[in-house]
C-alpha positions as CSV (number, residue, x, y, z in Angstrom):
1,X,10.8,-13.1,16.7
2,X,14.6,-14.5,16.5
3,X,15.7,-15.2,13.3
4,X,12.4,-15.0,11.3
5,X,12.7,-15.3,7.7
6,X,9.8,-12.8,6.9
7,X,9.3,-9.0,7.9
8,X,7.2,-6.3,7.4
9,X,8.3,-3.2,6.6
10,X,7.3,0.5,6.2
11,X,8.9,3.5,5.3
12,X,8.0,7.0,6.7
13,X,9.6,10.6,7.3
14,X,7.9,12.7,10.3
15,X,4.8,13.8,8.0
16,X,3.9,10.2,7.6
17,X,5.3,8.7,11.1
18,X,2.0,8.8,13.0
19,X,-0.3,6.7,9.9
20,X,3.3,4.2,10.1
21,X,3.0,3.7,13.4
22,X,-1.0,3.1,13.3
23,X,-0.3,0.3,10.3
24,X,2.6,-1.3,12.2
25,X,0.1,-1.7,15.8
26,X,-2.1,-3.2,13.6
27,X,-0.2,-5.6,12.4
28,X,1.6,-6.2,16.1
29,X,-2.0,-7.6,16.9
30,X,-2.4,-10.4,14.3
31,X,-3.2,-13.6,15.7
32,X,-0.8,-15.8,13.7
33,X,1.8,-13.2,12.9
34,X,4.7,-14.9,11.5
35,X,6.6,-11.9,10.2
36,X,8.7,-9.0,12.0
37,X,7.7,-5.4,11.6
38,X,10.2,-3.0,11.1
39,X,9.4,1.0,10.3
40,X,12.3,2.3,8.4
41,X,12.1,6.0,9.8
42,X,13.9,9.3,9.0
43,X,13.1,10.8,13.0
44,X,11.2,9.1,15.7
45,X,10.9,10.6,19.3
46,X,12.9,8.4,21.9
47,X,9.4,8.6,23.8
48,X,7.6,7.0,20.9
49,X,9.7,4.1,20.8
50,X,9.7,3.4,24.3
51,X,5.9,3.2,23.9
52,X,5.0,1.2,21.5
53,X,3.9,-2.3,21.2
54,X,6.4,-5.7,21.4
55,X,7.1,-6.4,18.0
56,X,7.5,-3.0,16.5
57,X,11.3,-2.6,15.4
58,X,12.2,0.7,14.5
59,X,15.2,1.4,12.6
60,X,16.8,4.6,11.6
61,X,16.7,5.4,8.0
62,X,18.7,7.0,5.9
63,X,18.2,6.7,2.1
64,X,21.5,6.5,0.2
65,X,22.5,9.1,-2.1
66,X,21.4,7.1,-5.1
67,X,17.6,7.7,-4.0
68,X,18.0,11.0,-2.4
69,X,19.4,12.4,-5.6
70,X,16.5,11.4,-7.7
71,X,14.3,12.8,-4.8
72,X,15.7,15.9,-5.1
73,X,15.4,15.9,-9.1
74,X,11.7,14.9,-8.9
75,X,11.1,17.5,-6.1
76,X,10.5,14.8,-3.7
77,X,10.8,14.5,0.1
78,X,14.6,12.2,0.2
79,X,12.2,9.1,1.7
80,X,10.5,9.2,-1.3
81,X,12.5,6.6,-3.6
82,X,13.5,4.6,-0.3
83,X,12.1,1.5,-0.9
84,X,14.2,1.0,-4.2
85,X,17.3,0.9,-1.5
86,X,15.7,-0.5,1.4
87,X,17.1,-4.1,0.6
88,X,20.6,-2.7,1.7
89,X,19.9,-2.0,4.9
90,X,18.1,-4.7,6.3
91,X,19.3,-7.9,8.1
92,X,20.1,-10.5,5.7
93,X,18.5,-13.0,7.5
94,X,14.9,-11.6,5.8
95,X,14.2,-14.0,3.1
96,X,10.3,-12.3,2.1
97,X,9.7,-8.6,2.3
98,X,5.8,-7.5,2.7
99,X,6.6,-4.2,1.9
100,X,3.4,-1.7,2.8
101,X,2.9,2.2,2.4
102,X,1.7,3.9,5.1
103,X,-1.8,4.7,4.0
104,X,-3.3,1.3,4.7
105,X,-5.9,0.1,7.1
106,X,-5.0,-3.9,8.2
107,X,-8.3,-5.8,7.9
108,X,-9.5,-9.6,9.9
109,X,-7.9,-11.5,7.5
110,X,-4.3,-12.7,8.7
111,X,-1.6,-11.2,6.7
112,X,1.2,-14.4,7.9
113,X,-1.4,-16.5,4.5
114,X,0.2,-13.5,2.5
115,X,3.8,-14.9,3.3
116,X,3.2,-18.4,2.6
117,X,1.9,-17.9,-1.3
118,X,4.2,-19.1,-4.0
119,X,5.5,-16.4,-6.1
120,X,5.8,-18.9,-9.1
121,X,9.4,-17.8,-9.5
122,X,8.9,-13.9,-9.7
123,X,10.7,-11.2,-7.9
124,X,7.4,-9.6,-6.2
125,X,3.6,-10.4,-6.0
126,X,1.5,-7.5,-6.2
127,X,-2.0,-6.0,-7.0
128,X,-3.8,-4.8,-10.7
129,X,-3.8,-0.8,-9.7
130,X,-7.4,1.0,-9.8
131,X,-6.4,2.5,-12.9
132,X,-5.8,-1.5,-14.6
133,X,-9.2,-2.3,-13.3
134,X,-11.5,0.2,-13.5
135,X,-10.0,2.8,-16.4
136,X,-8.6,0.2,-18.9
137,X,-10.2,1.9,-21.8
138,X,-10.0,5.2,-20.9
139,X,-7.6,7.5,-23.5
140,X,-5.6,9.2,-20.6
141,X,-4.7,5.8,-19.0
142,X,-3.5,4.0,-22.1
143,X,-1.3,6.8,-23.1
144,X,0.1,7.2,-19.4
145,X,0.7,3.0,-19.6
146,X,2.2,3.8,-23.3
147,X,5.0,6.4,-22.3
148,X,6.2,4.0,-19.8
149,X,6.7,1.6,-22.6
150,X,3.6,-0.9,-21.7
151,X,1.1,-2.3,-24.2
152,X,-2.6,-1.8,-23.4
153,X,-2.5,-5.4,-22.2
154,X,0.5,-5.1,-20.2
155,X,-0.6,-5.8,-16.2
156,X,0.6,-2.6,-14.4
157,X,0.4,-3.2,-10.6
158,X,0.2,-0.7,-7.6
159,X,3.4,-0.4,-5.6
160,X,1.5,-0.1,-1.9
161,X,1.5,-3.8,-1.2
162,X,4.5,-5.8,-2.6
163,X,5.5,-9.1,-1.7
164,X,8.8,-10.0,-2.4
165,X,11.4,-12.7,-2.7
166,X,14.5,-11.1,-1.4
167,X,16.9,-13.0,-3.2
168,X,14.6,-12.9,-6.7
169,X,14.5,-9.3,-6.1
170,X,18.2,-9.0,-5.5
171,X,19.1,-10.7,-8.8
172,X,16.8,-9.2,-11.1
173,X,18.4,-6.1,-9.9
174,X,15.2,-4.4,-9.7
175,X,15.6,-1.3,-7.4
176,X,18.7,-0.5,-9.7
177,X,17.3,-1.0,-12.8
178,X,14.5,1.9,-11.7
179,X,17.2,4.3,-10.3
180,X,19.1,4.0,-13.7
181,X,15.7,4.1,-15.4
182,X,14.8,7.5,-13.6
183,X,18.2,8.7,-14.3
184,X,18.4,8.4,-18.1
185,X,14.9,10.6,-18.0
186,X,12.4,7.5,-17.9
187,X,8.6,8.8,-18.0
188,X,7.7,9.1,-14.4
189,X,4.0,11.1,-14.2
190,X,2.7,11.6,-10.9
191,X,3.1,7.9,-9.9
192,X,6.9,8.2,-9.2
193,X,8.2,5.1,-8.4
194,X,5.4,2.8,-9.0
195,X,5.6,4.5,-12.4
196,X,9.2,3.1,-12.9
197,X,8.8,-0.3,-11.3
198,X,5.7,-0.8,-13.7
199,X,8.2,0.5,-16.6
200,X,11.5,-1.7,-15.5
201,X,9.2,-5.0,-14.8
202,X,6.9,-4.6,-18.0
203,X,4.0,-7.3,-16.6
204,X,6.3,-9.5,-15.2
205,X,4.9,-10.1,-11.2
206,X,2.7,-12.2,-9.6
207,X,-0.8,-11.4,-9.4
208,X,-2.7,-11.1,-7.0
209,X,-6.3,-10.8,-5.5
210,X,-7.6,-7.2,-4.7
211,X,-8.4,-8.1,-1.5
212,X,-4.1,-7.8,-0.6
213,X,-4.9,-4.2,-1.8
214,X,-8.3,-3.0,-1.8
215,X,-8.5,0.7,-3.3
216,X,-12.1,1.2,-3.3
217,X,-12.7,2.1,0.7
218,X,-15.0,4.5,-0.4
219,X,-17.6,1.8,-1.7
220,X,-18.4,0.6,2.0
221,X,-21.3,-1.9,1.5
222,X,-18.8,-3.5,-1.3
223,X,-15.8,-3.4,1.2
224,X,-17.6,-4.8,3.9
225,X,-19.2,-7.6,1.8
226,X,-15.2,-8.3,0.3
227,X,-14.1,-8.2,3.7
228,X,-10.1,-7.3,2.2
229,X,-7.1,-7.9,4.2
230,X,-5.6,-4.5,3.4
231,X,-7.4,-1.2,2.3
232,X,-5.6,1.6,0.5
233,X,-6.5,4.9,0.6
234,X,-4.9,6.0,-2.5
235,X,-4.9,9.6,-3.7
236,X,-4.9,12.9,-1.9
237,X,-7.5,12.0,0.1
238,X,-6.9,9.8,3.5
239,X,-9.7,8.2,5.8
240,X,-7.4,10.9,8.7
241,X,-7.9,13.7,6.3
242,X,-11.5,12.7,5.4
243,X,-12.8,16.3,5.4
244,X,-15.3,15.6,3.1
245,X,-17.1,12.3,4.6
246,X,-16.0,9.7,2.4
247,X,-14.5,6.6,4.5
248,X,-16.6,5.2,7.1
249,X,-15.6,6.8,10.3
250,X,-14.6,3.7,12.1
251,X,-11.3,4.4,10.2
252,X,-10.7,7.7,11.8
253,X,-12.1,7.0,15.2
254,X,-9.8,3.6,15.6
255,X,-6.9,5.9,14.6
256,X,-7.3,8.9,16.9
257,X,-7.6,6.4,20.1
258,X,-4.4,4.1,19.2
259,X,-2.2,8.0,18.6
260,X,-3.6,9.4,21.4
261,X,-1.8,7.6,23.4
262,X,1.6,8.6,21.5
263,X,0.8,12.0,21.4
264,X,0.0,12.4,18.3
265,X,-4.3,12.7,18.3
266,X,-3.8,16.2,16.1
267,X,-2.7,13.9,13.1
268,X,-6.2,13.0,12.3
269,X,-8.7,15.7,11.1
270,X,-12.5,15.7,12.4
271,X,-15.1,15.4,9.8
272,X,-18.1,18.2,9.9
273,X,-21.0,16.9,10.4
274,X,-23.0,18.2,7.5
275,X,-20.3,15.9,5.1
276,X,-20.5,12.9,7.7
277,X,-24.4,13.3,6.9
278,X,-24.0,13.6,3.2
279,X,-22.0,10.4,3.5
280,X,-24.6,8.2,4.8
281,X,-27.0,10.1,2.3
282,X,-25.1,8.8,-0.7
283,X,-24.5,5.4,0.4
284,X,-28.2,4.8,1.0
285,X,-28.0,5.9,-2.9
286,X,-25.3,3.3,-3.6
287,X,-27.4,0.1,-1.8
288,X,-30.8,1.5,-3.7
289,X,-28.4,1.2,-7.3
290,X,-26.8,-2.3,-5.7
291,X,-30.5,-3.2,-5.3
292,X,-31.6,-2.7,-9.1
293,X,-28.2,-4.0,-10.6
294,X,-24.3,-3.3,-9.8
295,X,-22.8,0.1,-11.8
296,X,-20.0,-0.3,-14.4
297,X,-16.8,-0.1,-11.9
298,X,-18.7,-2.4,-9.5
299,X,-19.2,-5.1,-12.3
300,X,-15.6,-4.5,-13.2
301,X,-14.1,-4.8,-9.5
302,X,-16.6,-8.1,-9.7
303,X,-14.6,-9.5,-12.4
304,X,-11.0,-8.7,-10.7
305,X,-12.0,-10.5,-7.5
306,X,-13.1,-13.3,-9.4
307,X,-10.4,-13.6,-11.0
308,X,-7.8,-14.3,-8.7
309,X,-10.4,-16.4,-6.6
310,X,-7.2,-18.8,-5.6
311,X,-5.5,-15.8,-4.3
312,X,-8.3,-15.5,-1.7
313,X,-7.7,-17.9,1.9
314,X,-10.4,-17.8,4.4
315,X,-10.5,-15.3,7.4
Protein backbone atom coordinates (compact mmCIF):
# COMPACT_ATOMS: atom_id res chain seq x y z
CA UNK A 1 0.00 0.00 0.00
CA UNK A 2 2.88 2.69 -0.76
CA UNK A 3 3.98 4.54 2.03
CA UNK A 4 1.21 3.72 4.54
CA UNK A 5 1.64 4.96 7.90
CA UNK A 6 0.09 1.91 9.69
CA UNK A 7 1.00 -1.95 9.62
CA UNK A 8 0.15 -4.94 10.98
CA UNK A 9 2.52 -7.12 12.22
CA UNK A 10 3.03 -10.71 13.50
CA UNK A 11 5.81 -12.55 14.71
CA UNK A 12 6.25 -16.44 14.22
CA UNK A 13 9.09 -19.25 14.10
CA UNK A 14 8.05 -22.46 11.97
CA UNK A 15 5.90 -23.98 14.99
CA UNK A 16 3.62 -20.96 14.81
CA UNK A 17 4.04 -20.03 10.86
CA UNK A 18 0.85 -21.81 9.70
CA UNK A 19 -1.73 -19.98 12.58
CA UNK A 20 0.46 -16.44 11.31
CA UNK A 21 -0.24 -17.02 8.03
CA UNK A 22 -4.10 -17.85 8.75
CA UNK A 23 -4.38 -14.30 10.98
CA UNK A 24 -2.45 -12.36 8.25
CA UNK A 25 -5.27 -13.88 5.14
CA UNK A 26 -7.71 -12.67 7.42
CA UNK A 27 -6.75 -9.50 7.74
CA UNK A 28 -5.65 -9.32 3.72
CA UNK A 29 -9.61 -9.52 3.27
CA UNK A 30 -10.84 -6.48 5.33
CA UNK A 31 -12.96 -4.26 3.47
CA UNK A 32 -11.46 -0.94 4.43
CA UNK A 33 -7.97 -2.13 5.34
CA UNK A 34 -5.82 0.76 5.81
CA UNK A 35 -2.85 -0.92 7.31
CA UNK A 36 0.05 -3.17 5.82
CA UNK A 37 0.63 -6.72 7.05
CA UNK A 38 3.88 -7.75 7.54
CA UNK A 39 4.78 -11.44 9.29
CA UNK A 40 8.12 -11.10 10.92
CA UNK A 41 9.33 -14.87 10.31
CA UNK A 42 12.34 -16.97 11.44
CA UNK A 43 11.87 -19.64 8.04
CA UNK A 44 9.17 -19.51 5.47
CA UNK A 45 9.15 -21.91 2.31
CA UNK A 46 9.87 -19.80 -0.97
CA UNK A 47 6.59 -21.71 -2.09
CA UNK A 48 4.61 -20.16 0.68
CA UNK A 49 5.39 -16.86 -0.16
CA UNK A 50 4.75 -17.08 -3.76
CA UNK A 51 1.25 -18.21 -2.73
CA UNK A 52 -0.13 -16.07 -0.62
CA UNK A 53 -2.48 -13.31 -0.85
CA UNK A 54 -1.60 -9.43 -2.17
CA UNK A 55 -0.88 -7.60 0.85
CA UNK A 56 0.91 -10.17 2.90
CA UNK A 57 4.63 -8.86 3.36
CA UNK A 58 6.86 -11.29 4.70
CA UNK A 59 10.07 -10.33 6.09
CA UNK A 60 12.87 -12.39 7.43
CA UNK A 61 13.40 -12.19 11.08
CA UNK A 62 16.07 -12.31 13.09
CA UNK A 63 15.87 -11.26 16.79
CA UNK A 64 18.93 -9.40 17.98
CA UNK A 65 21.07 -10.77 20.47
CA UNK A 66 19.60 -8.60 23.20
CA UNK A 67 16.18 -10.80 22.90
CA UNK A 68 17.79 -14.02 22.00
CA UNK A 69 19.83 -13.95 25.12
CA UNK A 70 17.04 -13.54 27.45
CA UNK A 71 15.33 -16.37 25.39
CA UNK A 72 17.79 -18.62 26.01
CA UNK A 73 17.95 -17.66 29.94
CA UNK A 74 14.10 -18.18 30.19
CA UNK A 75 14.32 -21.45 28.17
CA UNK A 76 12.47 -19.84 25.41
CA UNK A 77 12.37 -20.44 21.63
CA UNK A 78 14.88 -17.00 20.34
CA UNK A 79 11.29 -15.47 18.71
CA UNK A 80 10.07 -15.39 21.94
CA UNK A 81 11.10 -11.81 23.24
CA UNK A 82 10.90 -10.53 19.50
CA UNK A 83 8.52 -8.07 19.66
CA UNK A 84 10.53 -5.94 22.33
CA UNK A 85 13.02 -5.44 19.25
CA UNK A 86 10.73 -5.53 16.46
CA UNK A 87 10.74 -1.59 16.21
CA UNK A 88 14.42 -1.88 14.83
CA UNK A 89 13.76 -3.59 11.95
CA UNK A 90 10.95 -2.20 10.46
CA UNK A 91 10.53 0.67 7.86
CA UNK A 92 10.52 3.87 9.49
CA UNK A 93 7.84 5.07 7.47
CA UNK A 94 5.26 2.96 10.08
CA UNK A 95 3.96 5.61 12.30
CA UNK A 96 1.15 2.90 14.32
CA UNK A 97 2.00 -0.70 14.96
CA UNK A 98 -1.15 -3.20 15.53
CA UNK A 99 0.95 -5.67 16.81
CA UNK A 100 -1.06 -9.26 17.09
CA UNK A 101 0.06 -12.88 18.37
CA UNK A 102 -0.63 -15.47 16.33
CA UNK A 103 -3.37 -17.17 18.19
CA UNK A 104 -6.16 -14.81 17.04
CA UNK A 105 -9.25 -15.34 15.00
CA UNK A 106 -10.14 -11.72 12.91
CA UNK A 107 -13.86 -11.11 13.50
CA UNK A 108 -16.64 -8.64 11.00
CA UNK A 109 -15.66 -5.80 12.57
CA UNK A 110 -12.96 -3.66 10.53
CA UNK A 111 -9.70 -3.50 12.32
CA UNK A 112 -8.59 0.03 9.99
CA UNK A 113 -11.41 1.79 13.30
CA UNK A 114 -8.59 0.25 15.57
CA UNK A 115 -5.97 2.61 13.85
CA UNK A 116 -7.84 5.67 13.93
CA UNK A 117 -8.39 5.76 18.03
CA UNK A 118 -6.60 8.42 19.97
CA UNK A 119 -4.12 7.00 22.27
CA UNK A 120 -4.62 10.09 24.57
CA UNK A 121 -0.76 10.51 24.57
CA UNK A 122 0.28 6.84 25.63
CA UNK A 123 2.80 4.59 24.11
CA UNK A 124 0.25 1.60 23.41
CA UNK A 125 -3.48 0.85 23.75
CA UNK A 126 -4.28 -2.43 24.93
CA UNK A 127 -6.85 -4.82 26.63
CA UNK A 128 -7.68 -5.58 30.74
CA UNK A 129 -6.15 -9.45 30.56
CA UNK A 130 -8.81 -12.32 31.66
CA UNK A 131 -6.96 -12.53 34.83
CA UNK A 132 -7.87 -8.27 35.54
CA UNK A 133 -11.39 -9.14 34.72
CA UNK A 134 -12.45 -12.13 35.89
CA UNK A 135 -9.86 -13.24 38.87
CA UNK A 136 -9.36 -9.76 40.50
CA UNK A 137 -9.88 -11.00 43.96
CA UNK A 138 -8.49 -14.21 43.73
CA UNK A 139 -5.17 -14.74 46.25
CA UNK A 140 -2.91 -16.23 43.47
CA UNK A 141 -3.59 -13.23 41.08
CA UNK A 142 -2.91 -10.48 43.48
CA UNK A 143 0.32 -11.91 44.56
CA UNK A 144 1.41 -12.72 40.84
CA UNK A 145 0.30 -8.74 40.08
CA UNK A 146 2.35 -7.86 43.51
CA UNK A 147 5.83 -9.49 42.63
CA UNK A 148 5.73 -7.51 39.45
CA UNK A 149 5.55 -4.47 41.58
CA UNK A 150 1.63 -3.56 40.74
CA UNK A 151 -1.00 -2.58 43.30
CA UNK A 152 -4.25 -4.56 43.37
CA UNK A 153 -5.68 -1.63 41.49
CA UNK A 154 -3.04 -1.31 39.04
CA UNK A 155 -4.63 -2.17 35.24
CA UNK A 156 -2.48 -5.03 33.94
CA UNK A 157 -3.17 -5.57 30.20
CA UNK A 158 -2.64 -8.65 27.87
CA UNK A 159 0.24 -8.27 25.38
CA UNK A 160 -1.78 -10.19 22.29
CA UNK A 161 -3.23 -7.02 20.83
CA UNK A 162 -1.16 -3.82 21.21
CA UNK A 163 -1.68 -0.71 19.51
CA UNK A 164 1.07 1.51 19.39
CA UNK A 165 2.43 4.92 18.70
CA UNK A 166 5.76 4.21 17.16
CA UNK A 167 7.42 7.24 18.07
CA UNK A 168 5.63 7.30 21.90
CA UNK A 169 6.90 3.87 22.09
CA UNK A 170 10.28 4.78 20.89
CA UNK A 171 10.75 7.45 23.50
CA UNK A 172 9.49 5.88 26.52
CA UNK A 173 12.09 3.38 25.67
CA UNK A 174 9.78 0.59 26.39
CA UNK A 175 11.12 -2.59 24.73
CA UNK A 176 14.53 -1.60 26.54
CA UNK A 177 13.28 -0.90 29.68
CA UNK A 178 11.78 -4.73 29.77
CA UNK A 179 15.10 -6.32 28.40
CA UNK A 180 17.06 -4.44 31.26
CA UNK A 181 14.11 -5.31 33.55
CA UNK A 182 14.44 -9.19 32.65
CA UNK A 183 18.14 -8.89 32.93
CA UNK A 184 18.48 -7.49 36.53
CA UNK A 185 16.15 -10.73 37.53
CA UNK A 186 12.66 -8.89 37.22
CA UNK A 187 9.69 -11.47 38.24
CA UNK A 188 8.62 -12.97 35.04
CA UNK A 189 6.04 -16.16 35.95
CA UNK A 190 4.80 -17.92 33.11
CA UNK A 191 3.64 -14.73 31.29
CA UNK A 192 7.13 -13.76 30.00
CA UNK A 193 7.01 -10.77 28.37
CA UNK A 194 3.60 -9.53 29.02
CA UNK A 195 4.81 -10.14 32.56
CA UNK A 196 7.56 -7.41 32.08
CA UNK A 197 5.71 -4.91 29.93
CA UNK A 198 2.88 -5.00 32.72
CA UNK A 199 5.91 -4.47 35.34
CA UNK A 200 8.03 -1.65 33.16
CA UNK A 201 4.51 0.29 32.28
CA UNK A 202 2.87 -0.06 35.81
CA UNK A 203 -0.96 0.97 34.49
CA UNK A 204 0.15 3.41 32.24
CA UNK A 205 -1.76 2.37 28.62
CA UNK A 206 -4.72 3.12 27.03
CA UNK A 207 -7.60 1.09 27.61
CA UNK A 208 -9.51 -0.51 25.71
CA UNK A 209 -12.77 -2.45 24.95
CA UNK A 210 -12.66 -6.41 25.15
CA UNK A 211 -14.01 -6.64 22.01
CA UNK A 212 -10.08 -5.62 20.44
CA UNK A 213 -9.22 -8.80 22.53
CA UNK A 214 -11.92 -11.11 23.39
CA UNK A 215 -10.47 -14.15 25.63
CA UNK A 216 -13.55 -15.86 26.39
CA UNK A 217 -14.05 -17.96 22.82
CA UNK A 218 -15.16 -20.64 24.79
CA UNK A 219 -18.53 -18.79 25.88
CA UNK A 220 -20.01 -18.96 22.27
CA UNK A 221 -23.65 -17.67 22.76
CA UNK A 222 -21.72 -14.58 24.73
CA UNK A 223 -19.12 -14.26 21.81
CA UNK A 224 -21.57 -14.33 19.16
CA UNK A 225 -24.02 -11.89 20.92
CA UNK A 226 -20.41 -9.42 21.56
CA UNK A 227 -19.72 -9.93 18.10
CA UNK A 228 -15.59 -8.98 18.94
CA UNK A 229 -13.23 -7.85 16.39
CA UNK A 230 -10.46 -10.20 17.56
CA UNK A 231 -10.65 -13.50 19.59
CA UNK A 232 -7.79 -14.88 21.62
CA UNK A 233 -7.36 -18.21 22.35
CA UNK A 234 -5.19 -17.79 25.25
CA UNK A 235 -3.62 -20.74 27.13
CA UNK A 236 -2.49 -24.12 26.07
CA UNK A 237 -5.41 -24.79 24.42
CA UNK A 238 -6.08 -23.44 20.63
CA UNK A 239 -9.43 -23.61 18.53
CA UNK A 240 -6.52 -26.01 15.90
CA UNK A 241 -5.62 -28.00 18.91
CA UNK A 242 -9.24 -28.24 20.23
CA UNK A 243 -9.01 -31.93 21.16
CA UNK A 244 -11.37 -31.62 23.69
CA UNK A 245 -14.43 -29.67 21.95
CA UNK A 246 -14.26 -26.41 23.32
CA UNK A 247 -14.28 -23.62 20.42
CA UNK A 248 -17.05 -23.77 17.97
CA UNK A 249 -15.76 -25.68 15.07
CA UNK A 250 -16.30 -22.98 12.46
CA UNK A 251 -12.80 -21.92 13.82
CA UNK A 252 -11.05 -25.10 12.93
CA UNK A 253 -12.95 -25.84 9.70
CA UNK A 254 -12.16 -22.09 8.28
CA UNK A 255 -8.53 -22.83 9.14
CA UNK A 256 -7.94 -26.26 7.61
CA UNK A 257 -9.50 -24.98 4.09
CA UNK A 258 -7.35 -21.54 3.86
CA UNK A 259 -3.82 -24.04 4.84
CA UNK A 260 -4.77 -26.59 2.73
CA UNK A 261 -4.05 -24.76 0.10
CA UNK A 262 -0.35 -23.94 1.54
CA UNK A 263 0.30 -27.29 2.40
CA UNK A 264 -0.04 -27.16 5.68
CA UNK A 265 -3.83 -28.92 6.52
CA UNK A 266 -1.82 -31.30 9.20
CA UNK A 267 -1.40 -28.14 11.47
CA UNK A 268 -4.92 -28.37 12.70
CA UNK A 269 -6.02 -31.39 14.79
CA UNK A 270 -9.59 -33.04 14.23
CA UNK A 271 -11.91 -33.11 17.25
CA UNK A 272 -13.51 -36.67 18.20
CA UNK A 273 -16.78 -36.74 17.98
CA UNK A 274 -17.82 -37.81 21.42
CA UNK A 275 -16.03 -34.23 22.73
CA UNK A 276 -17.63 -32.28 19.73
CA UNK A 277 -21.02 -33.77 21.21
CA UNK A 278 -20.11 -32.96 24.80
CA UNK A 279 -19.56 -29.45 23.51
CA UNK A 280 -23.00 -28.76 22.27
CA UNK A 281 -24.20 -30.71 25.47
CA UNK A 282 -22.67 -28.05 27.78
CA UNK A 283 -23.62 -25.10 25.87
CA UNK A 284 -27.28 -26.04 25.93
CA UNK A 285 -26.27 -25.96 29.82
CA UNK A 286 -24.75 -22.43 29.45
CA UNK A 287 -28.09 -20.81 27.52
CA UNK A 288 -30.47 -22.82 30.16
CA UNK A 289 -28.09 -20.73 33.15
CA UNK A 290 -28.19 -17.46 30.58
CA UNK A 291 -31.92 -18.02 30.75
CA UNK A 292 -32.38 -17.94 34.67
CA UNK A 293 -29.63 -15.15 35.28
CA UNK A 294 -25.93 -14.55 33.91
CA UNK A 295 -23.00 -16.61 36.22
CA UNK A 296 -20.42 -14.50 38.21
CA UNK A 297 -17.56 -14.19 35.17
CA UNK A 298 -20.51 -13.42 32.76
CA UNK A 299 -21.74 -10.53 35.03
CA UNK A 300 -18.13 -9.46 35.37
CA UNK A 301 -17.18 -9.61 31.47
CA UNK A 302 -20.74 -7.55 31.43
CA UNK A 303 -19.24 -4.80 33.37
CA UNK A 304 -15.81 -4.70 31.29
CA UNK A 305 -17.65 -4.31 27.97
CA UNK A 306 -19.65 -1.64 29.47
CA UNK A 307 -17.11 -0.02 30.48
CA UNK A 308 -15.25 0.97 27.62
CA UNK A 309 -18.67 1.36 25.62
CA UNK A 310 -16.80 4.42 23.56
CA UNK A 311 -14.15 2.01 22.66
CA UNK A 312 -16.83 -0.02 20.70
CA UNK A 313 -17.55 1.48 16.71
CA UNK A 314 -20.16 -0.27 14.73
CA UNK A 315 -19.52 -3.25 12.44
Amino acid sequence: MGNCTNVAVLLADRKYLPAALFVAQKLSRQRSRNFDIRLLVTECPEAVRQALDDGIIIQDFVPDERAQRTASLKKKPPIAFGRLTMDSVLPEHYEKILYLDCDLWIGNREISQLFAMDLDGYAFGAVFDAGDIVRAADPVWRDYKRRLGLDDDTPYFNSGVMMIDRKEFKKQRIGERCLEYIANGGYLGMMNDQSALNAVTKGQWQQLSPIWNWMFGARARLTEETDPAIIHFIGPQKFWNDGRGRFDPKYRLEMTAYLKTLGYEAFVQETPRIFSLRRAIKQFGFDARAAVGANKREVLIRSALAAHSTNVPSV
